[in-house]
C-alpha positions in Angstrom: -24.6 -49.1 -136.6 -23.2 -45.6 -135.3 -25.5 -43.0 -136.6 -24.7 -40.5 -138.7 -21.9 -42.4 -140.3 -23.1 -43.1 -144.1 -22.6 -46.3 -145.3 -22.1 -47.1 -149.0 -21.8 -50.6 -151.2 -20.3 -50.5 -154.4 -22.7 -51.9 -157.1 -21.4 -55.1 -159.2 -18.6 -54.3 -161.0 -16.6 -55.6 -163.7 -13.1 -53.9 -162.4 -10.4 -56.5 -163.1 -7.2 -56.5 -162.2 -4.0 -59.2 -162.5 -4.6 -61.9 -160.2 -2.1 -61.4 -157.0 0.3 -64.4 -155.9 -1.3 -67.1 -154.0 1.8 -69.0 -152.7 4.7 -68.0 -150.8 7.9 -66.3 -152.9 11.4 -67.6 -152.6 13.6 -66.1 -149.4 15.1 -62.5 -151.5 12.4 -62.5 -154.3 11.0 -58.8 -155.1 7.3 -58.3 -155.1 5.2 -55.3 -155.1 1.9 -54.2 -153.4 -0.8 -51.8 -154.3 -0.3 -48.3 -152.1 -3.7 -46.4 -151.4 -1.6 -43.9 -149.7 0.5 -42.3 -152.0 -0.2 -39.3 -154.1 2.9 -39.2 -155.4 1.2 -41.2 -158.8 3.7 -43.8 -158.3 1.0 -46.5 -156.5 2.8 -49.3 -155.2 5.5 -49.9 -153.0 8.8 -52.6 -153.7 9.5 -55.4 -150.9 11.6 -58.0 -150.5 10.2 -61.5 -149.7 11.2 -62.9 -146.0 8.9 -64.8 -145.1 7.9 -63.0 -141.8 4.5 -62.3 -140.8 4.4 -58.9 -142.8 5.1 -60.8 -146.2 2.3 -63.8 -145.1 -0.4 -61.0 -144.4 -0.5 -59.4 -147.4 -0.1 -62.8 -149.3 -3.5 -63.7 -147.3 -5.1 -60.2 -148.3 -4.5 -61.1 -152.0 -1.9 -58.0 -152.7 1.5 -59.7 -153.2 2.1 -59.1 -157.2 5.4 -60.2 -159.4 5.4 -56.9 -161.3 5.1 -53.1 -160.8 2.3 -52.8 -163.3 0.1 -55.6 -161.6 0.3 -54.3 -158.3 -0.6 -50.5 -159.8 -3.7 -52.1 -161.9 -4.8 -53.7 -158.4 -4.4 -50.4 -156.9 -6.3 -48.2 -159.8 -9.3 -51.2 -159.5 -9.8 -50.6 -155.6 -10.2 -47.0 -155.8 -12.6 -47.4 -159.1 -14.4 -50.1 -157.6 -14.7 -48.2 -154.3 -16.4 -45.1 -156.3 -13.0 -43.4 -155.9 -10.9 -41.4 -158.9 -7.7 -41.9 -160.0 -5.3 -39.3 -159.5 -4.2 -37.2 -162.6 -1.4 -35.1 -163.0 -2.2 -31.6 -164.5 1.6 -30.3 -164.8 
């Protein structure tokens, strides 16, 4: 390990969140994904299903959801489950 890089590992956790799809969508079929990049509140990002390799790697990572809300529950349970907090809007 590098030193002076701090290491941490979550403790068990009982963070749920929908279970993502675990089969290829139809050609044209909407999905959505969690975004850990956004500050913007809005936590996921739309796609279309096309079957290219971008589609199959986040179906094999486990964050290809049906729904907006599933894909922003996935998203809120990595950052709790990572020791993170969500993002709250004061205005």
């Amino acid at each position: 390990m590098n030193k002076g890089i701090e290491f941490r590992q979550p403790p068990a956790s009982s963070v749920l969140w929908p279970v993502p799809e675990s089969k290829p969508l139809q050609d044209g079929q909407t999905y959505y994904y969690p975004d850990l990049n956004c500050c913007d509140g809005t936590g996921c990002i739309k796609s279309t299903w096309r079957g290219d390799i971008v589609d199959f790697r986040r179906l094999r990572a486990g964050i290809v959801h049906l729904d907006e809300w599933s894909a922003k529950a996935h998203r809120d349970a990595i950052i709790i489950a990572r020791g993170g907090a969500l993002y709250e809007r004061t205005i």
